[in-house]
N, C-alpha and C positions, 0 to 999 in steps of 0.2 A: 738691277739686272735680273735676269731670270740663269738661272741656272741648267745646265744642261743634265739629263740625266743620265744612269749609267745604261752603257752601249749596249742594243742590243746585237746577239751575232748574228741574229739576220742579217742586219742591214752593214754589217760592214765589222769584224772581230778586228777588235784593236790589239794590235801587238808593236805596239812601240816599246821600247826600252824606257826606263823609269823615267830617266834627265829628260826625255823627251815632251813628260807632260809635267800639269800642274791642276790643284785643285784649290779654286777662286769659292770666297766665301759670297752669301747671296745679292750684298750688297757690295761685293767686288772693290773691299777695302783692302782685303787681304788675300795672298795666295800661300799657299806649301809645296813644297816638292821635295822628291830626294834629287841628292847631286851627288857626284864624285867628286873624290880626291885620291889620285890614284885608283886603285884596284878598293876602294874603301868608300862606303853609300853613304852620307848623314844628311838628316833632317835640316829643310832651308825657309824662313820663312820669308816672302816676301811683302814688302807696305805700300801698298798703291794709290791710295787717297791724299798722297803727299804731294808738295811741288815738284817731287823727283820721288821714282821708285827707289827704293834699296831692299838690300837682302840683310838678313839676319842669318848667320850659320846657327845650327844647334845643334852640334854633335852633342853624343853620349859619349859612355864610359868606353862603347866598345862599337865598331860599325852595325850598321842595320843592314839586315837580308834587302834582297832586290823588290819581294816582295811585300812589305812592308806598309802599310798604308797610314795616310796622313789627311787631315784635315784640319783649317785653320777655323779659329774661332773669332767672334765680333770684337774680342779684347785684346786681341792679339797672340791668345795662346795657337796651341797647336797642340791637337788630337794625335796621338800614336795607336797605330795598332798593330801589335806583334803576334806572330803566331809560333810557337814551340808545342811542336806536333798538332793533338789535338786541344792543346791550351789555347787560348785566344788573350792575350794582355793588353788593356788600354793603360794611357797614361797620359796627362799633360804636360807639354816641354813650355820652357821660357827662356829669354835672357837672363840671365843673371850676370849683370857686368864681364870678365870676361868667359864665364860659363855657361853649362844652361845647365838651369832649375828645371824640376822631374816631380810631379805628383801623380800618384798610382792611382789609379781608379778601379782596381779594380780585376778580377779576372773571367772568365768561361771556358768550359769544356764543350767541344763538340765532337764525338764522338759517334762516329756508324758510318757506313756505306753512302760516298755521295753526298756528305753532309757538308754546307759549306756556311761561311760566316763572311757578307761585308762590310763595309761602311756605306750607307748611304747618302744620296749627296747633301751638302750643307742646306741645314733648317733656315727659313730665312728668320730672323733675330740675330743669329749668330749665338746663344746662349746656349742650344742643347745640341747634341749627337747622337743619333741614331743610325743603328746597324741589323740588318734581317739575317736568321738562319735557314737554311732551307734545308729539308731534309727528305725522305723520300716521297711522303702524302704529305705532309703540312708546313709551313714556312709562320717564323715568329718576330715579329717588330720589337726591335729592342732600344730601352733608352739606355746609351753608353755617359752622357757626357752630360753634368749639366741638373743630376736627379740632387738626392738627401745621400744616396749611398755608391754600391757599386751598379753594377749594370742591373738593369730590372725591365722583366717581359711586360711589354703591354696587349698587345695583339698575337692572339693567334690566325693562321688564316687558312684554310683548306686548300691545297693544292702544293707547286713549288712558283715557286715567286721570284723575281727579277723585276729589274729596271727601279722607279724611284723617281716620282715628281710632283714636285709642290703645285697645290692646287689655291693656294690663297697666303696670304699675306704672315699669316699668325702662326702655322706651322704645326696647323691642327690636321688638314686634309692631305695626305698622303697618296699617290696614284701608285700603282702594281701592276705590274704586266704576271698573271696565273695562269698558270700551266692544268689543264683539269679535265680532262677524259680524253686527253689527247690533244685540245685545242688551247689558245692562249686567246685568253681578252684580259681587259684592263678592271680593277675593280679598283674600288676607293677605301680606304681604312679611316674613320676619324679617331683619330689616339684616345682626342677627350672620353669617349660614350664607349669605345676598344666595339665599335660597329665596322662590320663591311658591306657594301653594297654594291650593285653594278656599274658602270660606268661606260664603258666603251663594247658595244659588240654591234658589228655592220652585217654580218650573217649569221646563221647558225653555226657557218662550216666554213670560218675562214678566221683564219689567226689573225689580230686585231691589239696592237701595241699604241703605248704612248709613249710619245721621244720628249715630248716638253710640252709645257703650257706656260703663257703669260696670265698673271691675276689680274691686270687691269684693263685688259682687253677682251681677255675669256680666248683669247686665240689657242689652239691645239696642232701639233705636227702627230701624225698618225702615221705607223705602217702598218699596212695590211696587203694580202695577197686577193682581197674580196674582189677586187676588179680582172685580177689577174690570175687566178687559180697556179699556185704551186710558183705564183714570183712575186716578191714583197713590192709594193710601190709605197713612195710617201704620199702622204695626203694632206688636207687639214679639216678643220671644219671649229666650232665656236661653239663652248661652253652653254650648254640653255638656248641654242637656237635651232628654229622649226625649219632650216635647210638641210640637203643634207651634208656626208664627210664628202670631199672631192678629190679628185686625185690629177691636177694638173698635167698637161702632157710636159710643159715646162720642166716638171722634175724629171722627169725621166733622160737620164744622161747616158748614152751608149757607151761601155766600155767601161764607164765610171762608175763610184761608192760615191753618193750623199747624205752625209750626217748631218743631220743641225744642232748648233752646239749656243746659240747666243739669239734670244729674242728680244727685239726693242722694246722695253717700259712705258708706260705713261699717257701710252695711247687709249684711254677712254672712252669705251662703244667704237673703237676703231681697227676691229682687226685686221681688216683690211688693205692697213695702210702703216701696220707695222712688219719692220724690215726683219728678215730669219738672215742669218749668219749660216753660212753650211759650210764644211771641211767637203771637199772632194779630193775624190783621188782617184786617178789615173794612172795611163800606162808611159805618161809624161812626168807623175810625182806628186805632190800634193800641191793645192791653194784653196783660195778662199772665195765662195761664192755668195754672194747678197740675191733675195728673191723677196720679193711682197706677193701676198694674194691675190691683190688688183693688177698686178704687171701680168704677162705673160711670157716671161724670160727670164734667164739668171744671168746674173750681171758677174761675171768673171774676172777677178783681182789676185793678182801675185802674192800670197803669204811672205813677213816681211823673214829675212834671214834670222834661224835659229828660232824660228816661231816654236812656240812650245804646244805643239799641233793640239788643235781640238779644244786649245782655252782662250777665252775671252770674253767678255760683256759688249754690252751698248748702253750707251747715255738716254737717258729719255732724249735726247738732241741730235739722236742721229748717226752719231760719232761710234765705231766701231775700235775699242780697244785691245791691241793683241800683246802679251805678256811675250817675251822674248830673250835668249841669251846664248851671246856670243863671247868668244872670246877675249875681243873689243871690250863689249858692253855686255860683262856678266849681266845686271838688270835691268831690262827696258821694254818697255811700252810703246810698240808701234799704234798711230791712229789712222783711222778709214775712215772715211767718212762717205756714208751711203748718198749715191748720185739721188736726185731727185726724183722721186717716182712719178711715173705717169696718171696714179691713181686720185690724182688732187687736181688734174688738168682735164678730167671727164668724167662723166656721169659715172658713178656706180650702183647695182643694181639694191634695191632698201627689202628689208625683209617686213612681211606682215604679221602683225601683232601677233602672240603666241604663251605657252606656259613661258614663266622664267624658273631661275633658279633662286627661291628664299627661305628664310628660315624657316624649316619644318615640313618644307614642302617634299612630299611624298609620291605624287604624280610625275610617271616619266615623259621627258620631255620627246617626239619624239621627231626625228631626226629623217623630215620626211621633204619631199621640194613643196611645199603648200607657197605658190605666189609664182613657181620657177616652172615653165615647162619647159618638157622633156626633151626640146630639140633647140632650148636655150643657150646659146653662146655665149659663157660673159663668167669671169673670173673674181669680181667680187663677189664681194657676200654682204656688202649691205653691212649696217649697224649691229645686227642679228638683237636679242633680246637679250642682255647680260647685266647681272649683278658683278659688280668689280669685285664684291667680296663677300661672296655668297656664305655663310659659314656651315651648309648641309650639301651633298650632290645629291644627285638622282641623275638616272640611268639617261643619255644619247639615245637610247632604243636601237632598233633596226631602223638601216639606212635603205629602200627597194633600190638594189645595185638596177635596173634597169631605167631609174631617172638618174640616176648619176651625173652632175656635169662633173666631165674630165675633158675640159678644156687648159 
């Protein structure tokens, strides 16, 4: 599965209450959340890769704040993170037949004006965790989960810093949406080399984010206001390819918020024809939207009851899986299965040969319509030029917003 990153509020500030969501580890074995019991929050893990879901309680000794954060691990553990003031406390929970097992990992201080501490989203391995601080000029990449000790900096990064998404498989490339003389583009951290680089900017003077990327496709959800000045639209565009970002009129929903929160797997050289999962919301209430590159529409589907909004994967097979819980059915796993796309029953447009993205490569790639012109209608992108698992980025470059296709 690909994992979603965390929200930007551009595009849409999540304010659900806690029981409402949940956080799926990358291979969508496992999830965590908090739950109530009465007027009282504890830690729940739940087992997804099984015949049947179930849930695991892990209370402590005493309840957990609302704000509380959790992540599940590839073994089954679960990541805690407490905050008491400016302390930050991680710790591993467990089963322990009928209790749960507690190991400390660990503490930090964050301390000053505006200073904040998250968790970022789960590494795919499932082995380690990682959490950023951001403070008023610079933001620091921290390993919480998973080191020789307790929590320890790896990355410093100039600016303040949000969002969070894996760019390859091993959980080396990190993407960043930075905050920096007043603009927001995306830059890449690699933990190994503690390098940053650029990554996403479509103008000089237009805020430019990353919501998610798939590894095996090179596929990118982008927002930016670059088309739109002073309104965020989504977009996408492909890893190491010579076309440029697009911004679909497709997305654009009147009246509505679109997140996307789950990209299909497995699709190799085909971003095209891999399906995004989006949370929308309306002035009707939330559901769930299916969209491919190559389609020109979003395909509109009921959220099942008790959806635990904003979580879910996809099978390499198509199959859209939504974590859910009801009163009924404290744990369960509704399945979607995305209609058949149109993008496999007609031409789509091929891209011309270009830089890729490989080891060492230091040439930006850049992000220009070379093969596309300017009054081109047509919504694929073609195989684009991708390494499934590039282990260096270089920069998208600038996109000329006046070949844009936003079709």
């Amino acid at each position: 599965m690909t994992a979603c990153a965390i929200e930007s509020p551009s595009v849409g500030t999540d304010v659900r209450s806690p029981e409402r969501g949940c956080v799926l580890t990358a291979d969508g074995a496992y999830a965590a959340r908090l739950t109530r019991d009465g007027d009282s929050w504890f830690p729940e893990r739940w087992t997804l890769d099984g015949p049947e879901p179930y849930a695991v309680p892990l209370p402590g000794n005493q309840p957990e704040e609302p704000g509380t954060e959790l992540q599940p691990l590839g073994d089954g553990r679960v990541l805690i993170h407490r905050r008491a003031g400016v302390r930050h406390l991680f710790a591993l929970l467990y089963p322990t037949g009928p209790g749960t097992g507690e190991l400390p990992l660990g503490a930090m201080e964050c301390a000053g004006p505006g200073v904040r501490l998250d968790l970022l989203p789960p590494a795919p391995g499932g082995t380690r965790a990682y959490a950023v601080t951001v403070g008023s000029r610079s933001s620091s990449v921290w390993q919480v989960a998973g080191g020789s000790g307790g929590p320890e900096r790896l990355v410093e990064v100039p600016g303040r810093c949000s969002g969070g998404v894996w760019l390859d498989r091993t959980g080396r490339l990190l993407a960043l949406d930075r905050e920096l003389e007043g603009r927001v583009k995306t830059v890449v951290v690699d933990l190994e080399l503690g390098e940053v680089t650029p990554l996403l900017q479509i103008t000089p003077g237009s805020d430019d984010r990353l919501l998610m990327a798939d590894p095996d496709s090179g596929l990118l959800l982008i927002s930016s206001d670059a088309p739109s000045p002073g309104q965020e639209r989504l977009g996408w565009g492909v890893l190491g390819s010579t076309l440029p970002v697009r911004f679909p009129t497709s997305l654009r929903l009147p009246e509505c918020t679109a997140v996307p929160f789950a990209i299909q797997p497995g699709q190799v050289l085909e971003p095209e024809n891999c399906a995004v999962a989006l949370r929308i919301e309306g002035p009707v209430g939330t559901w769930v939207g299916i969209w491919r590159p190559a389609e020109r529409r979003v395909r509109h589907l009921a959220a099942p009851k008790g959806w635990l909004t904003g979580s879910g994967l996809w099978t390499p097979e198509g199959v859209l899986r939504l974590p859910y819980a009801t009163r009924e059915t404290p744990c369960g796993v509704a399945e979607l299965r995305a209609p058949a796309g149109e993008s496999r029953n007609r031409a789509v447009g091929t891209e011309p040969a270009g830089p890729r993205l490989r080891p060492g490569g230091a040439d930006p790639v850049a992000a220009t319509a070379a093969g596309a012109p300017a009054g081109e209608i047509a919504e694929a992108a073609g195989p684009g030029a991708v390494e499934p698992a590039a282990p260096r980025p270089v920069p998208l470059a600038q996109a000329p917003l006046g070949r844009l296709v936003t079709n």
